[in-house]
N, C-alpha and C positions, 0 to 999 in steps of 0.2 A: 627195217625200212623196206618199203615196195619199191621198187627201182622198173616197174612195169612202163616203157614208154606210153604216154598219151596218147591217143587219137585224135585230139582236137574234132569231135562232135560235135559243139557246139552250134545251135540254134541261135537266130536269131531271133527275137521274141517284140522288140520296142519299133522302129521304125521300118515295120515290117514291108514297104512298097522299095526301101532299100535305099533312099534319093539321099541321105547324108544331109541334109537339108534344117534339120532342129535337132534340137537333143530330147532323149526320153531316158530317164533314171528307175529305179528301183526308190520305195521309201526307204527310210533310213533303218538301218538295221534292228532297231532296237524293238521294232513290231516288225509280223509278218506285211509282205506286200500280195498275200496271196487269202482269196475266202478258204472255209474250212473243207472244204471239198474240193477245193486243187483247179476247181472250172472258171474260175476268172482271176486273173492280177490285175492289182492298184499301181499304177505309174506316177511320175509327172513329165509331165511333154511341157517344150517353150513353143512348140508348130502355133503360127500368128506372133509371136517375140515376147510374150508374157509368160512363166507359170502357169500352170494349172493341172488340175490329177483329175484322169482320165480312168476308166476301167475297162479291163480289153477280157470282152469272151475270150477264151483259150482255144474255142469250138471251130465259133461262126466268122472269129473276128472283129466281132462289132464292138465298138467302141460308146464308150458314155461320158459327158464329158463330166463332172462333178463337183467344180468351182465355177467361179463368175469374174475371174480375174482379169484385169486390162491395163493393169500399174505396176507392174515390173515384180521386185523380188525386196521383202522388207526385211531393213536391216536385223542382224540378227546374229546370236555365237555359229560360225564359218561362214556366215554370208554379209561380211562383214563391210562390205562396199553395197550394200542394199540402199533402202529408201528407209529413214526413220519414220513409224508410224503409216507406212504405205505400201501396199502390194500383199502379196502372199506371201505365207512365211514360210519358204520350204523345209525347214528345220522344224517347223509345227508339227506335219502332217502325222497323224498314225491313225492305225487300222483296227475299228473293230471287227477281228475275221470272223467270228461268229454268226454277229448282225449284219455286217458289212456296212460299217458306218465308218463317216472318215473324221474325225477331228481336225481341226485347224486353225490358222490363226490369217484373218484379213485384214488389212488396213490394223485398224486397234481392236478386232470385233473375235471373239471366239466362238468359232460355227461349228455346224456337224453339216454333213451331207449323205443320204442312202444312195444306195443302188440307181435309183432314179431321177439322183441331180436337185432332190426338191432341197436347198440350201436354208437351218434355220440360225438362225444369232442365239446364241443363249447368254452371252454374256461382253463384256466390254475389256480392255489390260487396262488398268491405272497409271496414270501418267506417270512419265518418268520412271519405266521400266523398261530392261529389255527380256524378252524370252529365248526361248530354246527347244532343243527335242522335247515335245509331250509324252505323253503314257496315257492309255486308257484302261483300267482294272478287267481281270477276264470278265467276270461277268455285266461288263457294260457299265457300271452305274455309275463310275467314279473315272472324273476326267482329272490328272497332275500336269499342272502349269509349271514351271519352273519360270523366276522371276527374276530378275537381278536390280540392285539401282542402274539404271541405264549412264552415269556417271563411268561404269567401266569400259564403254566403247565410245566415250563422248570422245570423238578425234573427228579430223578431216580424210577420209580415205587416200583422196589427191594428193596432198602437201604431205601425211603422216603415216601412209600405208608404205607395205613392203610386197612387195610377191605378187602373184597373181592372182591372188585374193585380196590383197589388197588389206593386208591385216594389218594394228597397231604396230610400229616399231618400240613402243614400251611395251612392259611386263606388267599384262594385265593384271595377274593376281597379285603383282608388285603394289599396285593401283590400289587394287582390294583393300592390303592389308592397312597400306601404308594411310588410307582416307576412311576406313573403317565401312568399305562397304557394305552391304547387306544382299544376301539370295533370299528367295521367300518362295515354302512349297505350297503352292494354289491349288485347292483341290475343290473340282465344281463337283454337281449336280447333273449327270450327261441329258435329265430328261426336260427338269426345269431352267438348268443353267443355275443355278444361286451356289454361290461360294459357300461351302458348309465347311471349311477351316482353310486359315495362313499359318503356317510355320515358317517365322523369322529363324534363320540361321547366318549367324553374324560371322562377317570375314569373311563370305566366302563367296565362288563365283560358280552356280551349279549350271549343268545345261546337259544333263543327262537325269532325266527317273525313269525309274521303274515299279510300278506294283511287283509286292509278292504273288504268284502266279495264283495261289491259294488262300493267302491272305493278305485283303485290301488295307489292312489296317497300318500293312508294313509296306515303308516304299526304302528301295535304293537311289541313292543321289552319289553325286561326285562332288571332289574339285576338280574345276579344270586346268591343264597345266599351271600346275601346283610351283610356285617358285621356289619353296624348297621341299624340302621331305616326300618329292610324291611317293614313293615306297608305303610310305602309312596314311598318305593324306585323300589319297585320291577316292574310294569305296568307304562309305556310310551307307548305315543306316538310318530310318526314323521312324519309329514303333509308335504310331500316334495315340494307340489305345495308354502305355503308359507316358507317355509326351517324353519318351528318350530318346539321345543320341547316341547311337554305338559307332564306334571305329572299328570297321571288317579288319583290316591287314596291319598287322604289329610287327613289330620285331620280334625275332627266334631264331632259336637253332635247332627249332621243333617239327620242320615239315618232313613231311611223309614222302612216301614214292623217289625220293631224293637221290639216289646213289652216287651222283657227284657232290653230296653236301654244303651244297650256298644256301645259307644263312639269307633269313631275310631282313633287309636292314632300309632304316628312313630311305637311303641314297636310290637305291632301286626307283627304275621308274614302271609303274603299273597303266593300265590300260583296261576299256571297254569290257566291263562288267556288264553281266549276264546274270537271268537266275535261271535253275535248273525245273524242269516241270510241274517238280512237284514242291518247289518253293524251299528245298531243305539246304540245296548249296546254290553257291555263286562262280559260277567260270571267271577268269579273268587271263589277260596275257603280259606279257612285259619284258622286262630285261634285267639283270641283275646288276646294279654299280661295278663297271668296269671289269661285267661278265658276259654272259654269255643271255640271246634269250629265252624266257621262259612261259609258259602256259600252266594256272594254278588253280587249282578248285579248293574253297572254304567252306566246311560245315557247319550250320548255326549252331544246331542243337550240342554237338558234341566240341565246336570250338575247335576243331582239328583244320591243319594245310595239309594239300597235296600240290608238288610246286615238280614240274617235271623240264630240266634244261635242254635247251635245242643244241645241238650241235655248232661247235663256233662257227662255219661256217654259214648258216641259218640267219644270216646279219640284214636281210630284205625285209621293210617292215613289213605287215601285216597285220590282216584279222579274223580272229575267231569267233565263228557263231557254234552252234549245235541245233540238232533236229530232236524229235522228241525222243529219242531212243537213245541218246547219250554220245553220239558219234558226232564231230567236231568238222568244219570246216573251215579250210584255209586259203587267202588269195595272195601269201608273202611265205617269206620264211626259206621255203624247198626251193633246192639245187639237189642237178646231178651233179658228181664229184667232178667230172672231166668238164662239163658245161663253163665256157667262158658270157658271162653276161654281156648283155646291148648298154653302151656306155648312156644314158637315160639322164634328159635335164630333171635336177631337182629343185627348180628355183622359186618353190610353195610350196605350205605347208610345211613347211620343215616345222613342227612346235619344237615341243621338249624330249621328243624320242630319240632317243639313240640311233635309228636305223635307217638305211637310205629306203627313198621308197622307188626301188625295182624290182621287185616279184614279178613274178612270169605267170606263174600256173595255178587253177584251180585245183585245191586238192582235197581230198576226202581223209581226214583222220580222224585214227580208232585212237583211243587212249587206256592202258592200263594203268591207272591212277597208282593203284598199291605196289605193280612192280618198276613202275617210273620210267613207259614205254612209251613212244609213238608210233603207230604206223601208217606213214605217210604212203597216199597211194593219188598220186597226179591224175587227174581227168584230162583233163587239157589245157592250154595256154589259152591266159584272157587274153593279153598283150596289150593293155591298160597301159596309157603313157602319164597316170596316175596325180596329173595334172589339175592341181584343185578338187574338191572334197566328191563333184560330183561323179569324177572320173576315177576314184577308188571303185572295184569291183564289187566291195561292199556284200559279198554272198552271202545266200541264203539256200535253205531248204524247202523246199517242198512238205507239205504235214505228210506226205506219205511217205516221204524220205528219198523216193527214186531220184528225185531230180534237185541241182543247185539251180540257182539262176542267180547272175550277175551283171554287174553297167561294165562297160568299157571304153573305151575310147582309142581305138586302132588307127584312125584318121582323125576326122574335121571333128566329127558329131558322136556324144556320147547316145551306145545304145544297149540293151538290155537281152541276156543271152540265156540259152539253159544248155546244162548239160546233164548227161543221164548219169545219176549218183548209184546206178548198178556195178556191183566188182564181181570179179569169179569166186567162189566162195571154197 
């Protein structure tokens, strides 16, 4: 482990005039927030009290705005005190970095927007559903809706919410199982809009996909806090060419890179699945049933884990992305040994994770899969009071890899930072 003090570098990138006045985020992890050439990031700012995703030169500064939003924020899996049927759906958004097209979800209408703001409708949700994070396939053509019967967040936010988000006090996938509800993976047509397949997937409550980065045919989905078994429940697949479902994470005492040897078992709770560039594995993080946490790569073809345990003291939740080169980033987890933590309200979000959420620092790690290492090397402190979904750090890379950028929330107003992902070599 790198034990190199930080410098705290960090940039500020989102409300860049500095007034604390709105919030601006990053999109959500699971696409880049940045075009392929690193010269503008995709935001979303509430500056005026609504939503909407904005695109900021890196350059000049200039700003585009790229929604038409004036209705707040629509209900939605974490935005779970929204407007049913109403508003933008910040959980929608993602990015095509190639084209630089945004997908979304307004009111009930699913749009796309360019560079340019020109906003078109391709398509309408069906009643009586609710959505989630989208996916757009790399090469543009295929947009994944995830759909749920909306019976799973039928509650009063007011009367039946907890926390600062304001979430069910039941067990949603409780809900699920217990009234038989249904997820449905929606996949349009990015040019025309037309629905060209539904996969019903029964029981279940998804609000995570992903395209294969390589092949569109395969997508990753979730459950989401799974009420029992998340260990094996939580990472699927579905091969739409042969209309299968696969379950990624099983039980074993078969992973690799291991040298403390934890088994992986139902009880485990797993966590934000990723694919790897070339579409052949899948990153994922988690925790082991009343162990330690963990960070694990699966390989399709060969069926093989690599599951590498953190350190017990590594007990701050967290999340793992990666850049194309294989190298991981983290905004939980790392402590120095002597470091006593800031005593940090956690009273949201708390799902089903084991882990409190006070992480401190941005950090850059390397992973040796086969000899079951990490090397953690700290950037700097976000200082993220990690407050509600938008206020997770949520980092990302840069496609060129030099630079993270992440949200935080230090004070009043969540804003968007970068720091430079160069180390001494």
């Amino acid at each position: 482990m790198n034990s190199r003090q930080p410098q705290n570098g960090r940039v500020l990138i989102g409300d860049s005039r500095g007034r604390q006045e709105f919030n601006t985020q990053l999109l959500y992890f699971t696409c880049s927030s940045l075009s392929r050439d690193d010269q503008r990031i995709y935001m979303i700012s509430d500056e005026g009290g609504s939503p909407n995703v904005i695109v900021r030169d890196m350059f000049t500064g200039k700003e585009t705005r790229l929604t038409d939003n004036t209705k707040g924020i629509l209900k939605s899996y974490v935005y779970f005190d929204g407007t049913f049927g109403q508003g933008l759906g910040k959980a929608s958004i993602c990015l095509d970095y190639d084209r630089e097209i945004i997908y979304y979800i307004q009111d009930n209408k699913i749009c796309s927007s360019g560079r340019n703001g020109r906003i078109t409708e391709l398509a309408e949700v069906p009643d009586g559903r609710m959505t989630a994070f989208t996916h757009v396939s790399a090469d543009g053509k295929l947009l994944c809706v995830p759909m749920t019967d909306s019976r799973c967040l039928d509650y009063n936010p007011e009367t039946e919410g907890a926390g600062l988000d304001r979430r069910p006090v039941y067990d949603i996938d409780g809900r699920v199982q217990a009234e038989g509800l249904n997820s449905y993976l929606c996949v349009y047509d990015t040019e025309s809009g037309r629905l060209l397949y539904e996969k019903t997937v029964p029981k279940c409550w998804i609000t995570h996909v992903q395209f294969n980065p390589v092949n569109p045919e395969i997508i990753m989905y979730n459950h989401e806090w799974s009420s029992f078994d998340c260990g094996i429940r939580r990472i699927w697949i579905y091969d739409h060419a042969s209309d299968e479902i696969i379950r990624v994470r099983r039980e074993g005492d078969d992973t690799l890179g291991n040298p403390r040897g934890f088994a992986r078992r139902a009880g485990d709770w797993v966590c934000h699945e990723m694919w790897s560039d070339d579409g052949k594995t899948i990153i994922y993080h988690g925790g082991y049933e009343n162990g330690p946490a963990m960070v694990g790569k699966y390989d399709l073809e060969s069926k093989k884990y690599w599951e590498i345990a953190l350190p017990e003291d590594y007990n701050a939740y967290g999340h793992f992305t990666m850049d194309h080169r294989g190298n991981l980033v983290c905004d939980g987890y790392f402590k120095y040994p002597w470091e006593i933590k800031k005593v940090r309200e956690n009273s949201t979000d708390n799902g089903p994770d084991p882990h409190k959420k006070d992480g401190e620092y941005i950090c850059k790690v390397i992973p040796n899969w086969d000899e079951g290492t990490l090397n953690w090397v700290p950037l700097c402190k976000h200082e993220s009071d990690w407050l509600g979904q938008d206020a997770h750090p949520h980092p990302i890379y840069s496609h060129a890899g030099d630079r993270i950028f992440f949200n935080s929330r230090m004070e009043k107003a969540v804003n968007v930072y970068c720091v430079s992902a160069r180390t001494p070599q």
